[in-house]
PyMOL Python script that loads the backbone (N, CA, C, O; Angstrom):
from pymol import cmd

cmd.read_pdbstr("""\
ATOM      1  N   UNK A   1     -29.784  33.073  30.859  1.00  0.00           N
ATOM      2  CA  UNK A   1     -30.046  31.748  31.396  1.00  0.00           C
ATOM      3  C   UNK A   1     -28.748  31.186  31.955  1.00  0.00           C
ATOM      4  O   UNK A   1     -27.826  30.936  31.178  1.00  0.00           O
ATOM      5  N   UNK A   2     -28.643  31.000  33.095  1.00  0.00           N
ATOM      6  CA  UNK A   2     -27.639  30.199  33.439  1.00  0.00           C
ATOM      7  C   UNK A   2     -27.685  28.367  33.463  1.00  0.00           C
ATOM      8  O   UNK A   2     -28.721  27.813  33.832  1.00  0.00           O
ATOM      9  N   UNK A   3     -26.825  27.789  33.162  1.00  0.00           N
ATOM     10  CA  UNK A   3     -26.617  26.561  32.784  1.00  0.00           C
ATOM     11  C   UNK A   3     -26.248  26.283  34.310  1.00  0.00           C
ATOM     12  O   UNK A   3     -25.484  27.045  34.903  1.00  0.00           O
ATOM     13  N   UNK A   4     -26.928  24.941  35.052  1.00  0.00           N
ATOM     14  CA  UNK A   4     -26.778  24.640  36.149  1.00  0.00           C
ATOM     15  C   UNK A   4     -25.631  23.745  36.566  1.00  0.00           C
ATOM     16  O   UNK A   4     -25.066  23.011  35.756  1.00  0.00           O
ATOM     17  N   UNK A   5     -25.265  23.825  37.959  1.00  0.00           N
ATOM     18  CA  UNK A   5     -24.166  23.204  38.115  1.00  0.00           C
ATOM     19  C   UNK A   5     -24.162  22.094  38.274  1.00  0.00           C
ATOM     20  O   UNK A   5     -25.252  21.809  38.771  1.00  0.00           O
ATOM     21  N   UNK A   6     -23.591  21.262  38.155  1.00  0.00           N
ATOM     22  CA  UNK A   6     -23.286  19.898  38.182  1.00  0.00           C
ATOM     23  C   UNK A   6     -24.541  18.752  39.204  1.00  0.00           C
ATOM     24  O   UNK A   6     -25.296  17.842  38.864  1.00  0.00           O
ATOM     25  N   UNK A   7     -24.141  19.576  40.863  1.00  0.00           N
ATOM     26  CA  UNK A   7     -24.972  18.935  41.451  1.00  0.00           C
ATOM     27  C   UNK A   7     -26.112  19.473  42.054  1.00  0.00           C
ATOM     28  O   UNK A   7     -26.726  19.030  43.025  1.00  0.00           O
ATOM     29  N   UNK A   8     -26.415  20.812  41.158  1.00  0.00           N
ATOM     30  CA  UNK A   8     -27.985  21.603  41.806  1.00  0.00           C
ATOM     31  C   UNK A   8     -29.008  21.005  41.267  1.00  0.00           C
ATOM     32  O   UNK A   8     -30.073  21.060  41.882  1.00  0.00           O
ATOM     33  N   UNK A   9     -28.954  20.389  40.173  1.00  0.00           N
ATOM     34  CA  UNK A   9     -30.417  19.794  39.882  1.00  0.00           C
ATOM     35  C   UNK A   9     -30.567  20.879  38.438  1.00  0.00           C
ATOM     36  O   UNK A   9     -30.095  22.003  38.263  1.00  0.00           O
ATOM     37  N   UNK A  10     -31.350  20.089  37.611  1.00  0.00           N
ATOM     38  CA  UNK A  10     -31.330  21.025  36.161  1.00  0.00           C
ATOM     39  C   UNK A  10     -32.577  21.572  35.942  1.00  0.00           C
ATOM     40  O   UNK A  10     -33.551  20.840  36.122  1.00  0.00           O
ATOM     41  N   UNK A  11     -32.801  23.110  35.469  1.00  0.00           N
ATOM     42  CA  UNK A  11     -33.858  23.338  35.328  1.00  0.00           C
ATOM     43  C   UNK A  11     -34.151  24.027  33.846  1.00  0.00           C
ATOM     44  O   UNK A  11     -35.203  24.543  33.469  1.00  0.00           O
ATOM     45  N   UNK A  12     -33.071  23.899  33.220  1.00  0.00           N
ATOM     46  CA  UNK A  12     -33.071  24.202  31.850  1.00  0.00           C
ATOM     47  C   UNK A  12     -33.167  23.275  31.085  1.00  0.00           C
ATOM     48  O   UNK A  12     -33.015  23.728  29.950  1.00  0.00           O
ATOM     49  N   UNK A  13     -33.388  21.886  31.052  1.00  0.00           N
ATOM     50  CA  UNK A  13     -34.076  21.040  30.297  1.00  0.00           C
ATOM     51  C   UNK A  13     -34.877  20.707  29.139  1.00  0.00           C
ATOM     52  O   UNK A  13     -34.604  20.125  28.089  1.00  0.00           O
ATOM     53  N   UNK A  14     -36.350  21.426  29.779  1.00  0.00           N
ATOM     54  CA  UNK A  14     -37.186  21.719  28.772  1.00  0.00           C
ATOM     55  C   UNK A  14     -37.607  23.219  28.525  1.00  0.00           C
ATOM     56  O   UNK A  14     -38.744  23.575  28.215  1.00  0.00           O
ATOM     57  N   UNK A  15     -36.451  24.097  28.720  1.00  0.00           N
ATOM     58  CA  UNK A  15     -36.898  25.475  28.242  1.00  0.00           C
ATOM     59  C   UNK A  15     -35.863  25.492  26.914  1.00  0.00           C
ATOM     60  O   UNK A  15     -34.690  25.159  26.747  1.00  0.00           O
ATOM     61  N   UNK A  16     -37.004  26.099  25.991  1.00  0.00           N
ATOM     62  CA  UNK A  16     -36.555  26.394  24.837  1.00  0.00           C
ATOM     63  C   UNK A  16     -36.576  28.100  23.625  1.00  0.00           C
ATOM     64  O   UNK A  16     -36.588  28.367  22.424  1.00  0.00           O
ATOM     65  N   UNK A  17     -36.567  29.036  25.371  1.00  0.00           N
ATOM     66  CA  UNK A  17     -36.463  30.242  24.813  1.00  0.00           C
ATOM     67  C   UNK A  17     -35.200  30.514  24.498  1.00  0.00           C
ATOM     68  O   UNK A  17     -34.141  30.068  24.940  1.00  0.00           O
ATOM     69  N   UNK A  18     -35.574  31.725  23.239  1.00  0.00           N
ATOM     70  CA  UNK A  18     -33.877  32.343  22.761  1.00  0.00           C
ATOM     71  C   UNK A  18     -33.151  33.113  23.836  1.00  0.00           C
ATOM     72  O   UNK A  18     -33.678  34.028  24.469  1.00  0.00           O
ATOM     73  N   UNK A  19     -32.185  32.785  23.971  1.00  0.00           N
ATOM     74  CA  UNK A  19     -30.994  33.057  24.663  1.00  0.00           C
ATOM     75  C   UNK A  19     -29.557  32.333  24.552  1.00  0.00           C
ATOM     76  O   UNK A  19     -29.241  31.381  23.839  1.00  0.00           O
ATOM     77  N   UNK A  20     -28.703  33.143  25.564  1.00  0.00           N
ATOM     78  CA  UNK A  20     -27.235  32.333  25.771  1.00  0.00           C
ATOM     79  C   UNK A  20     -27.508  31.405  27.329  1.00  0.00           C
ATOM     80  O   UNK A  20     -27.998  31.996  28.290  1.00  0.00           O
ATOM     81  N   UNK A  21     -27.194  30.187  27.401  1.00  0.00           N
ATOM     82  CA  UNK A  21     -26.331  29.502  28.605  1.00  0.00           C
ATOM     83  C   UNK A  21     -25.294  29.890  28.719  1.00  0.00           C
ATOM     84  O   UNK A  21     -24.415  29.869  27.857  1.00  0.00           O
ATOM     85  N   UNK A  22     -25.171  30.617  30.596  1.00  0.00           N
ATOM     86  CA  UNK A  22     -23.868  30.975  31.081  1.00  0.00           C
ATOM     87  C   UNK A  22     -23.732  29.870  32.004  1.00  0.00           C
ATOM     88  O   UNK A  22     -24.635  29.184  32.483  1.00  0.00           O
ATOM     89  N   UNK A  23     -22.056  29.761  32.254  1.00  0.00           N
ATOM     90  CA  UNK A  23     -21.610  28.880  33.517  1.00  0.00           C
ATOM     91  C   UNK A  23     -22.720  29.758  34.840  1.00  0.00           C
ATOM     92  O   UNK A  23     -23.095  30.911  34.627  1.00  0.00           O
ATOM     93  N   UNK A  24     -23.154  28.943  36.249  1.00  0.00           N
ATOM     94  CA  UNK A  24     -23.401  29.462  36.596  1.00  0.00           C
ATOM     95  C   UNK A  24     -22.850  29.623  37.642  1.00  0.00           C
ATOM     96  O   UNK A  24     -23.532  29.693  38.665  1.00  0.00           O
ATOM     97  N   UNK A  25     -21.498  29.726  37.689  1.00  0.00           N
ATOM     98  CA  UNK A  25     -20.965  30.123  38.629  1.00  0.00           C
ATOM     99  C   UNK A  25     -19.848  31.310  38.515  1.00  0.00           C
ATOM    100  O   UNK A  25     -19.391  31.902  39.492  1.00  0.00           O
ATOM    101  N   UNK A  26     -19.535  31.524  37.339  1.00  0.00           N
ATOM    102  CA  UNK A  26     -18.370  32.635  36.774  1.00  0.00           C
ATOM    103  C   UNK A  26     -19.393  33.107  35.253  1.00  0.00           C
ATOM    104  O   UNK A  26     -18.745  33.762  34.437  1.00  0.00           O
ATOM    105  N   UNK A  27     -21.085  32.778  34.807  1.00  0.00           N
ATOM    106  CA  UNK A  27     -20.969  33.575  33.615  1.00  0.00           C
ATOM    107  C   UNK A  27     -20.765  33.633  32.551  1.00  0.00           C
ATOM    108  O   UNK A  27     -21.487  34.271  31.784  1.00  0.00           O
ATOM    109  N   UNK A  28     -19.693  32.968  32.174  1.00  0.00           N
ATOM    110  CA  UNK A  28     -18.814  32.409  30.479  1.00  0.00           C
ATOM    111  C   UNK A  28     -20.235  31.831  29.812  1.00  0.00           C
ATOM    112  O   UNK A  28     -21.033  30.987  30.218  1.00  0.00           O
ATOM    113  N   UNK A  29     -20.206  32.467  28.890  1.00  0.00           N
ATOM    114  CA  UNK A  29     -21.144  32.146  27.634  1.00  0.00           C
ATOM    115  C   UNK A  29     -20.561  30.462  27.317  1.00  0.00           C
ATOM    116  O   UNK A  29     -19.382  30.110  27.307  1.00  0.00           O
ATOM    117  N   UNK A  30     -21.566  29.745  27.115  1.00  0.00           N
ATOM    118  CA  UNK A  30     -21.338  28.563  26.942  1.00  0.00           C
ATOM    119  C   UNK A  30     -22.325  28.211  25.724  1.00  0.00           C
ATOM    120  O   UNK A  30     -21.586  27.873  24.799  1.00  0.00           O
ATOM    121  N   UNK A  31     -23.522  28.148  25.356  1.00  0.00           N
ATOM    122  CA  UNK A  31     -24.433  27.499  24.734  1.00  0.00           C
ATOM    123  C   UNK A  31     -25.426  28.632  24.297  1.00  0.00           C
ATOM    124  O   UNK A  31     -25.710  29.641  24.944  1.00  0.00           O
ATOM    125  N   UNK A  32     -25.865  28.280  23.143  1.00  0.00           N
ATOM    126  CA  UNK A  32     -26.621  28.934  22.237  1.00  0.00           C
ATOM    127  C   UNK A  32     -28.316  28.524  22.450  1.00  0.00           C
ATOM    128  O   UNK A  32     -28.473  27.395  21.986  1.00  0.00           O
ATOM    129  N   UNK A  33     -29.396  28.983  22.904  1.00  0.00           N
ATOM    130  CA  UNK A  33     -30.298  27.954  22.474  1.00  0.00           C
ATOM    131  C   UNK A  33     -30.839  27.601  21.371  1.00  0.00           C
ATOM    132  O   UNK A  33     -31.819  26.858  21.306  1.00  0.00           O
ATOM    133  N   UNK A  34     -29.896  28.402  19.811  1.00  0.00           N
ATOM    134  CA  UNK A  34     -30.113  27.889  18.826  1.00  0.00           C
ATOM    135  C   UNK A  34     -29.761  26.283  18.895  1.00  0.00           C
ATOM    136  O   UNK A  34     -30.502  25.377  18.515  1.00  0.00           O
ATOM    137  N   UNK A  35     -28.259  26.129  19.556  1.00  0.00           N
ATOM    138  CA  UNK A  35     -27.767  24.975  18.857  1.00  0.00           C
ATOM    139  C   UNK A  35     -28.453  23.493  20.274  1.00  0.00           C
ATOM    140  O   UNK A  35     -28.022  22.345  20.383  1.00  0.00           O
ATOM    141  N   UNK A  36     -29.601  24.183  21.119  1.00  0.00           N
ATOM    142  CA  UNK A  36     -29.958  23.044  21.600  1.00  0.00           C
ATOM    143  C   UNK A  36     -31.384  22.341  21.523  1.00  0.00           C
ATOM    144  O   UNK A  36     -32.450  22.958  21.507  1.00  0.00           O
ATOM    145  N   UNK A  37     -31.261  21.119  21.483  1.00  0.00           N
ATOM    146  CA  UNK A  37     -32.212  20.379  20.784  1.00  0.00           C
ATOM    147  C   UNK A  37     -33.013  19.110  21.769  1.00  0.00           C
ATOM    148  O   UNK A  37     -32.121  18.542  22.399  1.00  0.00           O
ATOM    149  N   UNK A  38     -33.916  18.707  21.984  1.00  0.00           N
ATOM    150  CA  UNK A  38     -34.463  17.728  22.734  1.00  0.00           C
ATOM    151  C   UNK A  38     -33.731  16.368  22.910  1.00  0.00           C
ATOM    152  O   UNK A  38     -33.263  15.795  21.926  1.00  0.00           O
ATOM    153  N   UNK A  39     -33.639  15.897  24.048  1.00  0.00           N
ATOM    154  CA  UNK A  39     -32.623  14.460  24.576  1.00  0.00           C
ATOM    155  C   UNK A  39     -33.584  13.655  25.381  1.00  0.00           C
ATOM    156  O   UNK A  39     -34.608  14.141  25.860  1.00  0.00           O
ATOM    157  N   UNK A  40     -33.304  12.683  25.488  1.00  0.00           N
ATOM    158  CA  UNK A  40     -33.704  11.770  27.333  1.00  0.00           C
ATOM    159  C   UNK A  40     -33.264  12.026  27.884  1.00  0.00           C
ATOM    160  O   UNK A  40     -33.877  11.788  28.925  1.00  0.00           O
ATOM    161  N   UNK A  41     -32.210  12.570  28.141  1.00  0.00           N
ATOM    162  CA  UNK A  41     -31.263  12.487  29.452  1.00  0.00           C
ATOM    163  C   UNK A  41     -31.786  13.675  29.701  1.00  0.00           C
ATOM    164  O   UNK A  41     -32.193  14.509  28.893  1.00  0.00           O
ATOM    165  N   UNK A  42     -31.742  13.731  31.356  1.00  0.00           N
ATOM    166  CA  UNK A  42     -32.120  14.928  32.468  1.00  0.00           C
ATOM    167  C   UNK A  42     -31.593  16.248  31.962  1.00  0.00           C
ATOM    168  O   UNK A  42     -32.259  17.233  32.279  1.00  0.00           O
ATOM    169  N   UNK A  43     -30.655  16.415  31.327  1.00  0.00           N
ATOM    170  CA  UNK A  43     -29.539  17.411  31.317  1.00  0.00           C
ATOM    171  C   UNK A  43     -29.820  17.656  30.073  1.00  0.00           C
ATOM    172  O   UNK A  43     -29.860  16.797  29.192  1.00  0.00           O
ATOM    173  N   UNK A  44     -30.112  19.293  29.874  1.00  0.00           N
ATOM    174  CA  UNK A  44     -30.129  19.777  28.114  1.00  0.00           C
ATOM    175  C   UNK A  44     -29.175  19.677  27.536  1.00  0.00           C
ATOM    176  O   UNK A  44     -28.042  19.867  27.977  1.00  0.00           O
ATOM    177  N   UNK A  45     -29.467  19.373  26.494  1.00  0.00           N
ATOM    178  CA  UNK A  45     -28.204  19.113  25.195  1.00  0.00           C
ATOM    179  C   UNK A  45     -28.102  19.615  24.218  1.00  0.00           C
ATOM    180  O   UNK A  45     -29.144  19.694  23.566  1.00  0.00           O
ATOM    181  N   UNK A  46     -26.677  20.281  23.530  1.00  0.00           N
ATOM    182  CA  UNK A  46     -26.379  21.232  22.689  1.00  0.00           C
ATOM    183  C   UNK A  46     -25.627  20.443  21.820  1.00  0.00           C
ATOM    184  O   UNK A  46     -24.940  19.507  22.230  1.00  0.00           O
ATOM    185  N   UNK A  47     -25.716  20.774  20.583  1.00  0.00           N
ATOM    186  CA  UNK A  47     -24.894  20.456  18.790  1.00  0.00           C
ATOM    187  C   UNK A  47     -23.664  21.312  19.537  1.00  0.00           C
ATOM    188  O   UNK A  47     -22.759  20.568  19.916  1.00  0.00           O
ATOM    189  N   UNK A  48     -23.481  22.566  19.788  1.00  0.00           N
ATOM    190  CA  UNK A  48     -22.134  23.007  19.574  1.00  0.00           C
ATOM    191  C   UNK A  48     -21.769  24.203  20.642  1.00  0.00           C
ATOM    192  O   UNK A  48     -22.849  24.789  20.713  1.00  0.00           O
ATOM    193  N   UNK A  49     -20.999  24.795  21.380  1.00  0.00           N
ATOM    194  CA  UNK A  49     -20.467  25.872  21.758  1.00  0.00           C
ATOM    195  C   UNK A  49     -20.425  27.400  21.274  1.00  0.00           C
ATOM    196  O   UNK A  49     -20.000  27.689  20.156  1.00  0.00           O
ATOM    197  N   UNK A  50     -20.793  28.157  21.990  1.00  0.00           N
ATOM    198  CA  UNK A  50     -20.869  29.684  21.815  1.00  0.00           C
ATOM    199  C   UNK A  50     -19.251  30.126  21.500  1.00  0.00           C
ATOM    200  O   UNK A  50     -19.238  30.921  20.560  1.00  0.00           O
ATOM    201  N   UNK A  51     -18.492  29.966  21.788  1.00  0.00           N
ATOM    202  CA  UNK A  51     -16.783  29.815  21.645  1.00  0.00           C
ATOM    203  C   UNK A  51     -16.159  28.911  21.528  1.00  0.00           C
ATOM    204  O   UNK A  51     -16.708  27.898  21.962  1.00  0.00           O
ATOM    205  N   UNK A  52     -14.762  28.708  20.932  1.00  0.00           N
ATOM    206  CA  UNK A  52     -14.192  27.705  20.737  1.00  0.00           C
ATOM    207  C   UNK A  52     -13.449  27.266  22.577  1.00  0.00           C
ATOM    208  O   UNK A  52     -12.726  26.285  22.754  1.00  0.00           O
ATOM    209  N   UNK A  53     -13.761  28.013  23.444  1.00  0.00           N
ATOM    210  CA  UNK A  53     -13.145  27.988  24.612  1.00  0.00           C
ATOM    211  C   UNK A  53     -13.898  27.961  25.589  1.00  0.00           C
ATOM    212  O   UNK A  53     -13.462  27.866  26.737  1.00  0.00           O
ATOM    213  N   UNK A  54     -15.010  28.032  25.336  1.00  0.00           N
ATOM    214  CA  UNK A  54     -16.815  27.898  26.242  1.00  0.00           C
ATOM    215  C   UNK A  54     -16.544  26.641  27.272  1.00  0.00           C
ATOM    216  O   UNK A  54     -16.827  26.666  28.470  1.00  0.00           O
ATOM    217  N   UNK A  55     -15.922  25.504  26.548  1.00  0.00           N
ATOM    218  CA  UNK A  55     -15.976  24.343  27.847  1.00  0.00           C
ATOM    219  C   UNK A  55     -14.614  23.522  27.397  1.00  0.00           C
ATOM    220  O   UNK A  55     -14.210  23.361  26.245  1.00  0.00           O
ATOM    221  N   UNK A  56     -14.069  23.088  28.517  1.00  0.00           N
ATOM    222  CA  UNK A  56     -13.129  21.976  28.309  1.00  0.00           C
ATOM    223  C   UNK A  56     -13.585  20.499  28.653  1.00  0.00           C
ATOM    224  O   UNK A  56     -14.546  20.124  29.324  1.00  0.00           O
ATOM    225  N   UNK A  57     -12.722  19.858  28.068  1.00  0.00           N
ATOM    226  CA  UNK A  57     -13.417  18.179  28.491  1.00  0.00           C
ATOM    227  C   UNK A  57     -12.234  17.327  28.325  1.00  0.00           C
ATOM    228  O   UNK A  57     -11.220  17.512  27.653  1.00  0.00           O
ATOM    229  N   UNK A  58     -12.568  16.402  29.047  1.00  0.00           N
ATOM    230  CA  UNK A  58     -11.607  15.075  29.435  1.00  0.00           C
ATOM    231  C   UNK A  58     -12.234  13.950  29.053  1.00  0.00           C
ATOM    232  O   UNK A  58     -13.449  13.827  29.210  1.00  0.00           O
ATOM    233  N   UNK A  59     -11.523  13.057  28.540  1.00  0.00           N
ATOM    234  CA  UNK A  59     -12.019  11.637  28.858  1.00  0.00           C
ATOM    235  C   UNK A  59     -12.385  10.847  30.116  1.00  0.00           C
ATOM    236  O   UNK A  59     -11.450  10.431  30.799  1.00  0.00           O
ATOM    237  N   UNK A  60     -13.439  10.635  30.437  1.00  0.00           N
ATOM    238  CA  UNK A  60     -13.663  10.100  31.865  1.00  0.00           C
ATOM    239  C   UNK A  60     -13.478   8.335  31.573  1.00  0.00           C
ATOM    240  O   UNK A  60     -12.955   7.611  32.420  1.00  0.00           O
ATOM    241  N   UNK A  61     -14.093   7.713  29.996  1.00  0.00           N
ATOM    242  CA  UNK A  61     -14.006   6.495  29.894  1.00  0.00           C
ATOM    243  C   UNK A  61     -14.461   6.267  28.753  1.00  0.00           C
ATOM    244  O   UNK A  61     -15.550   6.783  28.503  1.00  0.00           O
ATOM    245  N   UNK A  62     -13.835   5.475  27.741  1.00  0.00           N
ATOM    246  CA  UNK A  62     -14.178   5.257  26.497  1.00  0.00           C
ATOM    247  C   UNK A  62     -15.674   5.862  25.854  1.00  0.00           C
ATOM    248  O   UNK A  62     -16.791   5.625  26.314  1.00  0.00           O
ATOM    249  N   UNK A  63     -15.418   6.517  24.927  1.00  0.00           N
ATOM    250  CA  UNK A  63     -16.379   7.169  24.289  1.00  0.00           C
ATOM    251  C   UNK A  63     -17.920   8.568  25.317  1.00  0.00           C
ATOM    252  O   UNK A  63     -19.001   9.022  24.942  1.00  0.00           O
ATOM    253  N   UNK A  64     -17.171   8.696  26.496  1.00  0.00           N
ATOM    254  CA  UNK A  64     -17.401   9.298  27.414  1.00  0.00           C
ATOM    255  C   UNK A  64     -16.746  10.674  27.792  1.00  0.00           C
ATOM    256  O   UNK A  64     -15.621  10.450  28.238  1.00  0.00           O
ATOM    257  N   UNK A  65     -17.056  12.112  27.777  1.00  0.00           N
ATOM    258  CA  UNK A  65     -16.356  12.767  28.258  1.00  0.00           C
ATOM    259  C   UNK A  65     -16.910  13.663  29.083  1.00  0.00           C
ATOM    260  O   UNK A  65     -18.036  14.041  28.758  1.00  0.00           O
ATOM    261  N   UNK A  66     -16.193  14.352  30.578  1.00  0.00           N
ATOM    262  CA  UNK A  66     -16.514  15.314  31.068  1.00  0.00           C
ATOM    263  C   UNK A  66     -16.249  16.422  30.530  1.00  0.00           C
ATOM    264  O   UNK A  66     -15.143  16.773  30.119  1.00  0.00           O
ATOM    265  N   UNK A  67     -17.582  17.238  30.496  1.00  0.00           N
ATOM    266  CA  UNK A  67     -17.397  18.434  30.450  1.00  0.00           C
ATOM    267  C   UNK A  67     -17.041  19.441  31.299  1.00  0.00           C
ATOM    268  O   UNK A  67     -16.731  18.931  32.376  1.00  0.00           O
ATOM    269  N   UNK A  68     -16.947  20.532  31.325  1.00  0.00           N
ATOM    270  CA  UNK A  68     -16.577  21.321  32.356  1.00  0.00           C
ATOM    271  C   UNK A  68     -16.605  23.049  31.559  1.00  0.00           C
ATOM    272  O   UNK A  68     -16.414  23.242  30.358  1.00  0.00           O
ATOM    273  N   UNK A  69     -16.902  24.179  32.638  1.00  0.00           N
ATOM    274  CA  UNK A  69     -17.089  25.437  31.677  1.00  0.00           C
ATOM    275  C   UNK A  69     -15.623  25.241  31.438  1.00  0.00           C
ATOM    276  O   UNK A  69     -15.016  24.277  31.903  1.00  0.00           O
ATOM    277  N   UNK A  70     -14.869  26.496  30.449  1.00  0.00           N
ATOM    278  CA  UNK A  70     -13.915  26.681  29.745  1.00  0.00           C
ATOM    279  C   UNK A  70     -13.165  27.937  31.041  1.00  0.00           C
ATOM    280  O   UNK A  70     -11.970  27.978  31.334  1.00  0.00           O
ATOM    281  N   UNK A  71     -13.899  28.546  31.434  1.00  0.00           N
ATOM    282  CA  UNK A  71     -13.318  29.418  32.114  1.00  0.00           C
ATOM    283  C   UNK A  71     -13.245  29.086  33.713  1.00  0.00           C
ATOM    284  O   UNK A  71     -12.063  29.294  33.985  1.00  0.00           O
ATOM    285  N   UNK A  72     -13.763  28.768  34.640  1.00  0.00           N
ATOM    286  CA  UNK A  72     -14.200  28.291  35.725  1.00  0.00           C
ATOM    287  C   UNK A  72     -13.288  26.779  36.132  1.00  0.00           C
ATOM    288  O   UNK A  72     -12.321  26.668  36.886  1.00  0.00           O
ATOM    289  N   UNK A  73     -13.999  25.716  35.328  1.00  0.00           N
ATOM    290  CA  UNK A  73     -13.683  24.123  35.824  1.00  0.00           C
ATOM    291  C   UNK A  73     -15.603  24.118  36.403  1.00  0.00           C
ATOM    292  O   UNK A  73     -15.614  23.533  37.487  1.00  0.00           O
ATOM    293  N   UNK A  74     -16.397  24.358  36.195  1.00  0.00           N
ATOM    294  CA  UNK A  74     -17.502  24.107  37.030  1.00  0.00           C
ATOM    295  C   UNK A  74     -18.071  22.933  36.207  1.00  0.00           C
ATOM    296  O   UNK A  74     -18.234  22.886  34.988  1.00  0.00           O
ATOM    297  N   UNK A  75     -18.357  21.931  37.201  1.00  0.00           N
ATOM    298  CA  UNK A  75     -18.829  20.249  35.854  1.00  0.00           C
ATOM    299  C   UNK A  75     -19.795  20.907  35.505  1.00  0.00           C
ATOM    300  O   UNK A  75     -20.324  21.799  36.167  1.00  0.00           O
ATOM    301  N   UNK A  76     -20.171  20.462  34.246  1.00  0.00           N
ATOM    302  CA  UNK A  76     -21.530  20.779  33.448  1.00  0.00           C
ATOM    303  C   UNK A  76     -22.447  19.580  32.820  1.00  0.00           C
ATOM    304  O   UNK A  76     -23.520  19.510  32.222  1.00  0.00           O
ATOM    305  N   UNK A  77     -21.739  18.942  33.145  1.00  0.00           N
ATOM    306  CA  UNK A  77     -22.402  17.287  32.516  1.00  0.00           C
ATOM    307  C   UNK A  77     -20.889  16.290  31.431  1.00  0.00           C
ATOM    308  O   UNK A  77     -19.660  16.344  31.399  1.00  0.00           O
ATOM    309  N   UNK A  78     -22.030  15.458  30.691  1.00  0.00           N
ATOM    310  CA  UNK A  78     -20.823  14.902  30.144  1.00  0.00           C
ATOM    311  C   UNK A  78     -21.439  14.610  28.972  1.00  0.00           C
ATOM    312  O   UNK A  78     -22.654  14.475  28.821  1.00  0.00           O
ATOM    313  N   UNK A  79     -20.160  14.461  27.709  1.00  0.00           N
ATOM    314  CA  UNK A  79     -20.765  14.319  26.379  1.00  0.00           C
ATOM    315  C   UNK A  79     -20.478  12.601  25.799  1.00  0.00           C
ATOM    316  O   UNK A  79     -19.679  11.801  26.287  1.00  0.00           O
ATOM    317  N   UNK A  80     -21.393  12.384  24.642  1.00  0.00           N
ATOM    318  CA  UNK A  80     -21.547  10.899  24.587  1.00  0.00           C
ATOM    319  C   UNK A  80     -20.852  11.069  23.099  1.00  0.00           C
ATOM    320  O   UNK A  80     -20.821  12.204  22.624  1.00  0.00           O
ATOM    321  N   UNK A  81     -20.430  10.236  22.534  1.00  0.00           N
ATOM    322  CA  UNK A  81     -19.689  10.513  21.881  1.00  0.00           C
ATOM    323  C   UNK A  81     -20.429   9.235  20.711  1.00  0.00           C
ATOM    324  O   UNK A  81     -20.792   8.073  20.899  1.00  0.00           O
ATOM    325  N   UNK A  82     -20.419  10.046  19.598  1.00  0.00           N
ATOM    326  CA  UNK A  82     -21.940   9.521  18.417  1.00  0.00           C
ATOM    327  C   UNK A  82     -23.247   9.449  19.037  1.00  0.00           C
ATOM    328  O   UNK A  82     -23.936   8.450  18.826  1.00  0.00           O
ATOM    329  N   UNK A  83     -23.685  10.407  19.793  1.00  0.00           N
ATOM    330  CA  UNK A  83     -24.976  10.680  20.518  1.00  0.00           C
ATOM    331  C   UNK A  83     -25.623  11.998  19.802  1.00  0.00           C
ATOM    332  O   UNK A  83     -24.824  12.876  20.125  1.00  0.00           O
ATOM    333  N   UNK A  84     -26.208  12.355  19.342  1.00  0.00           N
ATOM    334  CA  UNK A  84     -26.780  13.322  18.842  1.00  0.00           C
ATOM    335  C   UNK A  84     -27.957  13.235  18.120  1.00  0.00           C
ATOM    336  O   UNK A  84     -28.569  12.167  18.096  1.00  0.00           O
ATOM    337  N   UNK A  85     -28.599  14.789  17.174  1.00  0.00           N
ATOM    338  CA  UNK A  85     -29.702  14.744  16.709  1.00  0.00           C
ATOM    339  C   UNK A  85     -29.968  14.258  15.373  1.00  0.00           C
ATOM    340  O   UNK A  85     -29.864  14.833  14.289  1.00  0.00           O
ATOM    341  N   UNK A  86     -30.309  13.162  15.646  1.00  0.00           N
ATOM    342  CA  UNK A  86     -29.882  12.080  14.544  1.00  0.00           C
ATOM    343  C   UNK A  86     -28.783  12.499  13.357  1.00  0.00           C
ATOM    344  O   UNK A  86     -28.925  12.100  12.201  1.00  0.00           O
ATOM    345  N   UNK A  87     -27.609  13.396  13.798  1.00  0.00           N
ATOM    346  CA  UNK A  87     -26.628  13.530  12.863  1.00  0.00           C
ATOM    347  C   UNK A  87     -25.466  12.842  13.404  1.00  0.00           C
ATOM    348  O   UNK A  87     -24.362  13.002  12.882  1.00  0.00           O
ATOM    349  N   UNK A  88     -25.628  12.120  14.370  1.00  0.00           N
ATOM    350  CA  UNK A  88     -24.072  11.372  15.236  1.00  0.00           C
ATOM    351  C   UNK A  88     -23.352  12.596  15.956  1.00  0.00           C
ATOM    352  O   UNK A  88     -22.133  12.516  16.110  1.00  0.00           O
ATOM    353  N   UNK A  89     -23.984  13.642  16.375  1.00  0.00           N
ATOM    354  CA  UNK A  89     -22.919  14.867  16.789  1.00  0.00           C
ATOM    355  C   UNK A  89     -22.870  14.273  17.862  1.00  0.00           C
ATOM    356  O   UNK A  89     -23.469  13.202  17.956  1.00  0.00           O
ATOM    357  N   UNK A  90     -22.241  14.729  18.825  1.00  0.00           N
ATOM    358  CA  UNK A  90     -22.077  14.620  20.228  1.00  0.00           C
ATOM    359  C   UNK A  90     -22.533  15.455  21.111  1.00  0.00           C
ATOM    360  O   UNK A  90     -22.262  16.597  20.740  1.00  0.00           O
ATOM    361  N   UNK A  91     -23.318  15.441  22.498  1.00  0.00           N
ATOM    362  CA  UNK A  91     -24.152  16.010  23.335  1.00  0.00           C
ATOM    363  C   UNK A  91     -23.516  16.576  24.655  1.00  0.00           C
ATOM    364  O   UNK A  91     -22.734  15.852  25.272  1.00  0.00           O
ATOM    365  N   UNK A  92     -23.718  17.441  24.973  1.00  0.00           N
ATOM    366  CA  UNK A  92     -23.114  18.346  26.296  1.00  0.00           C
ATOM    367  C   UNK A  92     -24.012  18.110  27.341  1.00  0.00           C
ATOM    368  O   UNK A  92     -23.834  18.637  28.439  1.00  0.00           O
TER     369      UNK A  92
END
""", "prot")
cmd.dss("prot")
cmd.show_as("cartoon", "prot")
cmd.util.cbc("prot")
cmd.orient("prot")
């Protein structure tokens, strides 16, 4: 499964077969679909990373961060920070 890019439009959303999310532009294992779980937002959302190096992120603005793959730079969305499945994790 590749994880879509920033501005193609998402089509991994509501699929919830077993597999890995790759960047889809270089590949890099990014996301488990163990660790992803149902959101509102357009964009599927994951508890945690396939590697400790799967994605990098920045602060874009208080309690806000861009994501980006780990290997590439390709945006991948952005994480909310105390947003999660009702455990306060944070969302990709």
């Amino acid at each position: 499964m590749s994880f879509c890019s920033f501005f193609g439009g998402e089509v991994f959303k509501d699929h919830f077969k077993p597999g890995i999310y790759v960047c889809s532009k270089c590949d890099h294992q990014l996301f488990s679909s163990r660790s992803k779980y149902e959101h509102s937002s357009p964009w599927p959302a994951f508890t945690e990373t396939i590697h400790e190096d799967s994605v990098s992120k920045y602060e874009e603005r208080p309690g806000v961060y861009k994501v980006l793959c780990g290997k590439c730079g390709n945006g991948l969305g952005h994480e909310f920070v105390n947003d999660g499945p009702n455990r306060g994790l944070s969302r990709f």
